[in-house]
Each structure stands twice: as structure tokens, then as C-alpha cells.
C-alpha positions as CSV (number, residue, x, y, z in Angstrom):
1,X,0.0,0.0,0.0
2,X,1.5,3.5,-0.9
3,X,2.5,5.5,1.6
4,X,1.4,8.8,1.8
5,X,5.1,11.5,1.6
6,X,5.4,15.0,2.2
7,X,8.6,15.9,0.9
8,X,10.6,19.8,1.6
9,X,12.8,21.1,-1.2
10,X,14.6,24.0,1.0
11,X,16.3,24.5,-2.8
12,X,19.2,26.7,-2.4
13,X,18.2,28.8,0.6
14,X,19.3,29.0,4.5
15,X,22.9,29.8,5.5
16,X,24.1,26.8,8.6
17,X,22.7,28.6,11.6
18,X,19.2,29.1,9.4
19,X,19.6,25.3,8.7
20,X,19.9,24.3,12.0
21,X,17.3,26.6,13.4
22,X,14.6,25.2,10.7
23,X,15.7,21.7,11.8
24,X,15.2,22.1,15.6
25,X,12.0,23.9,14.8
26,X,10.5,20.9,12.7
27,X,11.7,18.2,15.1
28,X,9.7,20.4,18.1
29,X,6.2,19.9,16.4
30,X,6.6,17.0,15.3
31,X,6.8,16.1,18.5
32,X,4.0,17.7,19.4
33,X,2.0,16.8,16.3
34,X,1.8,13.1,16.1
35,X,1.8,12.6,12.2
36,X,-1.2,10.7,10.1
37,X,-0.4,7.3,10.2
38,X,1.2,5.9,6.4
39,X,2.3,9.7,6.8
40,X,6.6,10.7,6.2
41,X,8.3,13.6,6.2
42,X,11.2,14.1,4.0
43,X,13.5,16.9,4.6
44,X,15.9,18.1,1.5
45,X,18.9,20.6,2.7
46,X,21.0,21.8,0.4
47,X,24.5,19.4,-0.1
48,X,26.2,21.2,3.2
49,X,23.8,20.6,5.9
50,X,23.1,17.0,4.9
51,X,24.9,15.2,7.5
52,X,23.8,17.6,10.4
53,X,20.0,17.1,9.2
54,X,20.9,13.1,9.2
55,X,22.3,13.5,13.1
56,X,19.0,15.1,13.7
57,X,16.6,12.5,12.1
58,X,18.5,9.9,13.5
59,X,16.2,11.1,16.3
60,X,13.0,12.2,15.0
61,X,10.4,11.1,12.5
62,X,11.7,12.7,9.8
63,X,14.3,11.0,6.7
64,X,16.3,12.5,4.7
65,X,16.7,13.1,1.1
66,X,19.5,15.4,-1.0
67,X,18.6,17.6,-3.8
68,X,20.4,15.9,-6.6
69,X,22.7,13.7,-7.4
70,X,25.5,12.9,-10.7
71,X,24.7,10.5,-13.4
72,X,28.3,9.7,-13.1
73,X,29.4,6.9,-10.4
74,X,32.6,8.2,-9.3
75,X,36.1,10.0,-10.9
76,X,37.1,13.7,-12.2
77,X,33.9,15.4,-12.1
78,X,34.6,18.7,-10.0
79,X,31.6,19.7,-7.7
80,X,29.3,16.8,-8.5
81,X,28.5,14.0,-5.6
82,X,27.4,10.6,-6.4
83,X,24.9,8.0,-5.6
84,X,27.8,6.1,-3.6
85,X,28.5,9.2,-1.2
86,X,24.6,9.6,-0.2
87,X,24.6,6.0,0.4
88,X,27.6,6.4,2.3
89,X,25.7,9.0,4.7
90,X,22.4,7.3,4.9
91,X,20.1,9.6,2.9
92,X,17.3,8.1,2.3
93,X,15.7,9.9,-0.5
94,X,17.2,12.2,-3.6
95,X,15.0,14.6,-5.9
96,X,16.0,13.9,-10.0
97,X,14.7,16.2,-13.1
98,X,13.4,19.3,-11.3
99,X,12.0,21.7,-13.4
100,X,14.8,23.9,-12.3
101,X,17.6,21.8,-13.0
102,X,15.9,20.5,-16.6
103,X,15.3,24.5,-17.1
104,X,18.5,26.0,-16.0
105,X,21.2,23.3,-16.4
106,X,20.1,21.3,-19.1
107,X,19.2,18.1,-17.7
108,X,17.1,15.7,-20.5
109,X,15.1,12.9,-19.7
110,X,17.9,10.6,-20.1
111,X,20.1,12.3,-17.4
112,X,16.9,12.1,-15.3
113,X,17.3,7.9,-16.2
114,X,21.0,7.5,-15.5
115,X,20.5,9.1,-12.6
116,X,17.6,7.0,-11.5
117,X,19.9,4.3,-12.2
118,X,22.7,5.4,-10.0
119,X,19.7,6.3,-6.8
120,X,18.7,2.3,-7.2
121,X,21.8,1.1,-7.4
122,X,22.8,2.7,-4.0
123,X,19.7,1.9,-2.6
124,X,18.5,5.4,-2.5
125,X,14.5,6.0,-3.4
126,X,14.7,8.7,-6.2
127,X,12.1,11.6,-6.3
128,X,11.6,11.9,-9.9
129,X,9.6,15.0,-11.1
130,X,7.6,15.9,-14.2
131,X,5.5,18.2,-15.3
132,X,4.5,20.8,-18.4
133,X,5.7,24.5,-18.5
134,X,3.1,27.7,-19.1
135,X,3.2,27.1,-23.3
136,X,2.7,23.5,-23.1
137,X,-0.3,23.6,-21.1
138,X,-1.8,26.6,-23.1
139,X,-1.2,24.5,-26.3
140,X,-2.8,21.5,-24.6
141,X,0.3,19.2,-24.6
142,X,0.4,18.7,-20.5
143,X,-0.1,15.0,-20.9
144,X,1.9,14.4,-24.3
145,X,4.5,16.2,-22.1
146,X,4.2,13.8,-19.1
147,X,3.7,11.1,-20.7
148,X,7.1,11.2,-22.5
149,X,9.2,12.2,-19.9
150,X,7.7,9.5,-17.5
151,X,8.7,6.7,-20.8
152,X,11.7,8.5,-21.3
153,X,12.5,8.8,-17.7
154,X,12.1,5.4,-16.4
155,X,10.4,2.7,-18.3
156,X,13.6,0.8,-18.7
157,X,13.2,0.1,-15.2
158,X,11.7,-3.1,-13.9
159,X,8.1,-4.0,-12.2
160,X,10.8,-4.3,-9.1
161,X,12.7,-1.3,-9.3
162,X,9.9,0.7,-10.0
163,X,8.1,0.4,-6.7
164,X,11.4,2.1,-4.8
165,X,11.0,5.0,-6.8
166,X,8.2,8.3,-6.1
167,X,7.1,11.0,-8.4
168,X,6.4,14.4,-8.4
169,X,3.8,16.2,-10.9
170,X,5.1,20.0,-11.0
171,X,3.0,21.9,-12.7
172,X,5.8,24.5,-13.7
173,X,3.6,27.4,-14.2
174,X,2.2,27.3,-10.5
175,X,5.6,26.7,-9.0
176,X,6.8,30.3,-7.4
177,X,4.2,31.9,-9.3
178,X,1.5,31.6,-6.5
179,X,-0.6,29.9,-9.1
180,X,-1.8,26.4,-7.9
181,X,-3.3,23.8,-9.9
182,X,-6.7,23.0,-9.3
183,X,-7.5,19.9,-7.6
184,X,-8.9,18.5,-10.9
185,X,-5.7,19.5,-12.8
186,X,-3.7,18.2,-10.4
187,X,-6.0,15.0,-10.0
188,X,-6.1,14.4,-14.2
189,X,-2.5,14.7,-14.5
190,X,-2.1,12.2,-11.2
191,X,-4.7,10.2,-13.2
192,X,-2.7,9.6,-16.8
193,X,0.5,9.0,-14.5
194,X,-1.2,6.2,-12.7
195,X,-2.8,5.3,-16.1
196,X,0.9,5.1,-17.7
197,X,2.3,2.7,-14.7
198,X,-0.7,0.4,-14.8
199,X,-0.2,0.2,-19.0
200,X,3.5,-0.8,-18.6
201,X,3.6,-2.4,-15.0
202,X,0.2,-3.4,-14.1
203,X,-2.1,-2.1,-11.4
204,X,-0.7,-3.7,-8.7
205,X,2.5,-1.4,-9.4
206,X,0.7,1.6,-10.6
207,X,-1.5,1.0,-7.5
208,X,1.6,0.9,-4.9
209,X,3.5,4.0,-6.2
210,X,3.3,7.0,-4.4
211,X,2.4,10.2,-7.0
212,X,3.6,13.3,-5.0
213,X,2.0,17.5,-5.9
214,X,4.5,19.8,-6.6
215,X,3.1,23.2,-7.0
216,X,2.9,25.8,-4.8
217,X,1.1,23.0,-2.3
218,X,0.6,25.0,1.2
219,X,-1.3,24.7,4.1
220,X,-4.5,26.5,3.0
221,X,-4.9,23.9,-0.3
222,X,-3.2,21.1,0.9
223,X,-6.1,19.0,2.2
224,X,-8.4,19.5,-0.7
225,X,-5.1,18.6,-2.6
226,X,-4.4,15.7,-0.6
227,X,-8.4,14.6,-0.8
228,X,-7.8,14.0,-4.5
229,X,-7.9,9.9,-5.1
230,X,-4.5,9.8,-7.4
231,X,-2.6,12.5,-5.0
232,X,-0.2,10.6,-2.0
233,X,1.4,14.5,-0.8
234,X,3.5,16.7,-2.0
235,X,7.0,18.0,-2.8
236,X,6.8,21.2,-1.3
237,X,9.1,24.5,-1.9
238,X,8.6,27.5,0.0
239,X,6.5,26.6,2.2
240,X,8.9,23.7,3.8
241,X,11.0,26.6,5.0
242,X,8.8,27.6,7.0
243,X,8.4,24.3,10.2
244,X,5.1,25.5,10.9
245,X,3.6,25.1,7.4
246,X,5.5,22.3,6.5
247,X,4.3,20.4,9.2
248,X,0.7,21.5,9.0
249,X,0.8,20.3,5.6
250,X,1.8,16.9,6.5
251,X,-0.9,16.9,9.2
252,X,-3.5,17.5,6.3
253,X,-4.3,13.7,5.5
């Protein structure tokens, strides 16, 4: 049964002493707030404060996951880190093909599936994201769009492999924008996701994969969001900086 996953993309914000603060502040409600059961929490620092949010959730209910990770296993490849090193700290989660990194450094859909590849073979769950920008919803190609990159992106995968991985539906126009998808956007694109695993792995699969919101999800929408049948939580942005709204949206299953 798929688990339902709120997942916090701090992105590149918070200097250490921010980090640590945001930290502390989420482990204090949660331990306060008792979260929904089949309910996690994934926090994603920036590359720096990895092993001090890992010290932390060692003792709270809260994993980790990292940002992004090279296509590359290991060797001369200044400033990239590899599946092997998160492995090596116990992350248990890394985000692949944000909108921002396909947008601002190039990433395809086959970098998104060599880096999937590297995640599974390290034992890390990847957090794959997809989703249509402004002109290709306008223009009507949202699922067209989706659909390829979640082919493109990891149908060489197996039945197997492909229940350790999670994605994320970003609508790109409602990401920073304060535009948010309407439940029944959000829902139909869910939907044809689900639609695509059951085609290609059956329902069983399509039925056990958790299919995460990514779009300007906060704590005013998040339980409409979250009401939808096809919608398991959410990979949140802004909002996750902020303990109080991250953890209300995780308390709105």
C-alpha cells in the first residue's frame, strides 16, 4: 500500500545557523504533532547541511533526502556528488529532473534515467519530477508532455525497481508563481500517471507507487489537494521553510 510523503525542497536557501534553526523547529512539532499514520516527512537541505539534518533525524520522524545527485558513479567530475557518497551518509531519498535543473542546467530525460539508475543502485528511493511548462499547457500538450518524460525517464526500469522510486507532478507554471493547480488539474494529471504505470507495469504497481503535488502545495490547499484519489502529498518549496507550514501540511491527511 502506498504510503502517503510530504517531501521539503529548502532548494538553495538557508545559511548553517538558518539550517539548524529550521531543523530544531521541525523536530519540536513533530513532537508535538503526532503525524497521520502511512504519513513521512522528508526533509531536503542543500548538499552542506546533509549530515547535520541526518544527526538530527536519527532522532525524529523525519528521513532525509538530497537535492540531486551525478549521473556519473565516481572520478574527475569537480563539484558533482554521487549516488555512492549519499549511500555512504544514509540519505534516504534524492529529488531527480526538477524543473529547475531540466530549465537552468540542461538536464534531459535521459540524465533524469542515469540518474535513476545510479539512486537504485545505492539503494536510494529517487524523487523523480515531471510536469509541463506555461506554453505547453496553453497549447494542450500537458499529458503528451508527461507522458514522454515518464517513458523517457524510467520505463527501462523493472516492475521491481519501480516500486522504490516516487514521483512528483510539478505543474511548472504554478511553482513560485503563487498559481496552484486545481485539484482536478492536479487529479487528471495524477490520473494519466497512474494510467501510464498500470499500462506498462500493471495495477498492482501503478496502485503501490506513491504520485507526489508539486506546485505551490501550502497549508490553506493542501487538504483539498491531498483529498484528490490519485494524489499521495507533496514536494513542497517555500512553504517547507517555514516548520510551521510544513508540518501542517503533512498533518492535512
Amino acid at each position: 500500500m502506498r504510503k502517503h510523503i510530504v517531501a521539503g525542497n529548502w532548494k538553495m536557501n538557508c545559511n548553517f545557523n538558518e539550517a539548524d534553526e529550521l531543523v530544531n523547529d521541525i523536530m519540536s512539532r513533530l513532537e508535538e504533532d503526532q503525524l497521520p499514520r502511512e504519513t513521512l516527512m522528508v526533509v531536503c537541505p542543500p548538499f552542506p547541511y546533509l549530515e547535520m539534518t541526518t544527526d538530527y533525524a536519527n532522532d525524529s520522524y523525519f528521513m532525509v533526502g538530497a537535492q540531486n545527485v551525478s549521473d556519473r558513479e565516481k572520478g574527475a567530475y569537480t563539484g558533482e556528488v554521487s549516488a555512492e557518497m549519499l549511500e555512504s551518509m544514509e540519505i534516504d531519498y534524492c529529488i531527480v529532473g526538477h524543473s529547475e535543473r531540466r530549465a537552468y542546467y540542461g538536464e534531459t530525460d535521459q540524465t533524469v534515467a542515469a540518474k535513476v539508475d545510479q539512486l537504485l543502485k545505492h539503494g536510494l528511493k529517487p524523487i523523480v519530477c515531471v510536469g509541463e511548462v506555461l506554453e505547453e499547457r496553453e497549447s494542450g500538450k500537458q499529458f503528451e508532455v508527461v507522458q514522454r518524460q515518464v517513458e523517457q525517464g524510467l520505463f527501462h526500469l523493472t516492475a521491481e525497481q519501480m516500486r522504490e522510486v516516487v514521483i512528483a507532478y510539478e505543474p511548472v507554471w504554478a511553482i513560485g508563481t503563487g498559481k496552484t493547480a486545481t485539484p482536478e488539474q492536479a487529479q487528471e494529471i495524477h490520473a494519466h500517471i497512474r494510467s501510464l504505470l498500470a499500462a506498462k507495469y500493471g495495477q498492482n504497481v501503478a496502485d503501490d507507487i506513491s504520485i507526489l503535488y508539486g506546485g505551490s502545495c501550502k497549508p490553506s490547499n493542501a487538504k483539498e489537494l491531498f483529498a484528490c484519489p490519485d494524489i499521495d502529498g507533496g514536494l513542497i518549496g517555500g512553504a517547507s521553510l517555514k516548520a510551521d507550514d510544513f508540518v501542517a501540511i503533512a498533518m492535512s491527511f
